[in-house]
N, C-alpha and C positions, 0 to 999 in steps of 0.2 A: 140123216136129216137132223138129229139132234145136236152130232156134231157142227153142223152147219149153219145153227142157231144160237152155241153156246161160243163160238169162237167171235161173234158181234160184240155179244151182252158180255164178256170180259173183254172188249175194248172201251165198249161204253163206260163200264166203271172202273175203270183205268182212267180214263179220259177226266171223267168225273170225279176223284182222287184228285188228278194233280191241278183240275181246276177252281176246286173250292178249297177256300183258306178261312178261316178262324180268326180274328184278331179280339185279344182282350180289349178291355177298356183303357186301357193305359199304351197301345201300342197303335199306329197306324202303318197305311201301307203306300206309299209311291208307285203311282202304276206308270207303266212306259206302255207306249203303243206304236210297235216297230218302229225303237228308239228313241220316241219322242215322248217331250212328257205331257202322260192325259190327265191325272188327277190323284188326290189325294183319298185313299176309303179307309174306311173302318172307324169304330169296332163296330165288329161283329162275322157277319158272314158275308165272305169278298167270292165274287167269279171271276178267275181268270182264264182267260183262252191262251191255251199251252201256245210256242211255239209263234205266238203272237202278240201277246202279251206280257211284261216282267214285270215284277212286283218286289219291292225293295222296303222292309218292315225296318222302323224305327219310333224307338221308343221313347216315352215322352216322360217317365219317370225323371225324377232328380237324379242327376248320377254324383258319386262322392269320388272325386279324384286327389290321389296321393302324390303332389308334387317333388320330387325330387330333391336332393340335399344340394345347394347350391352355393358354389366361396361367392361373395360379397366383397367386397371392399367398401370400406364405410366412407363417408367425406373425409373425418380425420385420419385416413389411410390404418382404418383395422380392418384387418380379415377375419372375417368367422364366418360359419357356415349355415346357413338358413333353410328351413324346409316349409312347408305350408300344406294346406288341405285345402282345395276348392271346390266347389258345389256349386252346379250348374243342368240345365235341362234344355232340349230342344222345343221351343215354342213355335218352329215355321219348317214340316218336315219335308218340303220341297229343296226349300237351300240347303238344309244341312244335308242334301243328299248331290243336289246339282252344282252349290257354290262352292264344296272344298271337297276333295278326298280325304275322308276318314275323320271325321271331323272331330274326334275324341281325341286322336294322336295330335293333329292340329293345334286341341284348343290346349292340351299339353304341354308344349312347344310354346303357345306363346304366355302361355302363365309362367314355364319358367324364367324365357326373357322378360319378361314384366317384371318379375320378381326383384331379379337382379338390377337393372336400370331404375325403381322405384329406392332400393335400398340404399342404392349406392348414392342418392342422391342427400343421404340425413347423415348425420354422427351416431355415433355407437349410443350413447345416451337417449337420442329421441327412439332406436328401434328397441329400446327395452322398456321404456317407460312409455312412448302411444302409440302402441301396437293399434289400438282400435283408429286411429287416425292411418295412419300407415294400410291396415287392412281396407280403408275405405276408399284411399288413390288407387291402389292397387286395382279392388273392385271394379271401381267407374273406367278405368284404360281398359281392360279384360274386355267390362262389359262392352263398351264403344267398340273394339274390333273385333270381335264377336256376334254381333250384331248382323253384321252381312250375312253370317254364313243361319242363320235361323236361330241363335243361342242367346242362352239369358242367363245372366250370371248372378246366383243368389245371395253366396256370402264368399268370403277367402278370409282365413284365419290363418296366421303364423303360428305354426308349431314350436320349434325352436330356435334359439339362435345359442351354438355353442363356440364358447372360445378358448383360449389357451390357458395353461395356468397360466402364466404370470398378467395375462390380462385380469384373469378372477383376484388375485393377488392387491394389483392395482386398485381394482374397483371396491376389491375390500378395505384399503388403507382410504382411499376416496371418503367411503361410507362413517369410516369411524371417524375421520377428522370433519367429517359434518357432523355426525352427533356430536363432537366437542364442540365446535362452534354453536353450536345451537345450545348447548347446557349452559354455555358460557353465558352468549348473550339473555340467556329465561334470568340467569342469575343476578346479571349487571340490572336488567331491568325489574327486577324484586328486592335489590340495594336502594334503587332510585327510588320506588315507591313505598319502599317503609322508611328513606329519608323523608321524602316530602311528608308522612303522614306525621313524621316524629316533629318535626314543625310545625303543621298545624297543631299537635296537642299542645306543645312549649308554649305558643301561642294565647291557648285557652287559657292555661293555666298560669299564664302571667298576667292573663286579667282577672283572672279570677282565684283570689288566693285560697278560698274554701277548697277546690277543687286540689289545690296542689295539698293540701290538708288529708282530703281524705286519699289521695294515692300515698300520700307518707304512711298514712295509716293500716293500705293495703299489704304496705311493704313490711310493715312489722308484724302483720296478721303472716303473710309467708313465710318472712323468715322464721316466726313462730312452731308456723306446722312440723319443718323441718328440724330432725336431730342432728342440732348440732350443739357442739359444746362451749359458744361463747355464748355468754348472757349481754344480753342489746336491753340498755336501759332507756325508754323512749324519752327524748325531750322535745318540749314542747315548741311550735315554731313560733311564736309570742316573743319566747324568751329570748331567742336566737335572734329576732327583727329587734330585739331591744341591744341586743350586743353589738349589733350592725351600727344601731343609731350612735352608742357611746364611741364606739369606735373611729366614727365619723366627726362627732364633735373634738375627741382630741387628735383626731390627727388635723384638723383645722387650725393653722396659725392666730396668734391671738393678738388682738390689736391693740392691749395696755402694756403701757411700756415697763418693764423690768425693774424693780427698787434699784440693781447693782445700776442700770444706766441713769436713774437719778440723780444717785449719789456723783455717779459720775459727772453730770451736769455741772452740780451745785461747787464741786472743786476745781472746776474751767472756770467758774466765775468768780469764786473764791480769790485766784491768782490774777485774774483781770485786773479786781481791784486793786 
């Protein structure tokens, strides 16, 4: 008799085993009901009727995916090879069970071609310098076909992009003939502006004679400071405007005429007579 009691009651909980399922909070469960689909449960505690019921658990965590090393060809026909990291989560756990098989190898699949077709579309220059622009086309294509299967695409970040020596080579000779041009140009444009300034003072100081006074005076207070061994006897600029002016009067032709062409007059008319 006890036999005959005890062989129910370990069906029972047997039964009741593979009928109750658990789901945390972050996982839910796709029920089918002979094949069809009934609905979406959890979390928490799910009933399933064995043998009638299937139940197909997917999670709704963020998952972090390691995209693959991929050759690129750039616009200006460079090759290097690019890898990425994608981050994405299932926000509709119906489709991503009903619209795609396996929807993580899937979404794999088309980040790599994404990758590829997005890169190939710039020059070696734009995928090293805007990566965060490049990351965000990237993003929005993913996320758009994507989208059908229940997925939402969080970020996609470029890992690396490696290339050959003699590209690095290139890029290096690139880099430093831009730092020379740019030295160059800081330079031409700090000639320019301490021309112009040096004008404007010439300027001042040619209306203003005081002013050219006391920079002569600056100048001998310097040279002063310093050891050196010529002696600078200051002259006065007074004296020197006075040498300018003598200098001016005689080199000025002079409009009385000469004794010697007097004389010479007076003996053309001498022989006249």
């Amino acid at each position: 008799m006890m036999l005959s009691y005890l062989v129910p009651a370990v069906l029972v909980l047997l039964l009741l085993a593979a009928s109750i399922r658990i789901l945390p909070e972050y996982k839910r469960g796709v029920v089918f009901f002979l094949g069809r689909f009934q609905s979406v449960k959890g979390p928490g505690l799910v009933i399933i009727i064995p043998a009638i019921q299937k139940m197909q658990v997917v999670d709704l965590r963020v998952i972090t995916m390691d995209v693959p090393e991929q050759d690129v060809i750039s616009q200006d026909n460079v090759t290097v090879k690019v890898n990425a990291v994608l981050y994405f989560r299932v926000v509709d756990p119906e489709k991503a069970i009903i619209q795609v098989e396996h929807f993580v190898n899937a979404t794999s699949q088309l980040a790599q071609t994404t990758l590829r077709s997005v890169l190939g579309k710039h020059d070696l220059d734009e995928m090293l310098s805007e990566r965060d622009k490049l990351n965000d086309d990237i993003q929005e294509i993913i996320d758009a076909s994507a989208e059908g299967w229940g997925i939402k695409v969080a970020n996609v970040e470029i890992k690396h992009v490696d290339l050959d020596e003699s590209m690095i080579r290139a890029i290096a000779r690139q880099a430093e003939a831009e730092r020379e041009r740019r030295a160059k140009v800081i330079h031409a444009e700090g000639e320019l502006q301490a021309s112009k300034k040096l004008v404007e003072a010439a300027n001042i100081m040619s209306e203003n004679p005081a002013a050219l006074q006391l920079r002569y005076l600056q100048t001998m207070n310097d040279m002063s400071n310093k050891n050196a061994s010529t002696i600078v006897v200051p002259l006065p600029i007074d004296i020197m405007e006075a040498f300018q002016k003598v200098k001016g009067s005689v080199a000025k032709p002079s409009s009385r005429p000469s004794p010697a062409a007097d004389d010479a007059s007076d003996d053309n008319d001498d022989g006249r007579k």
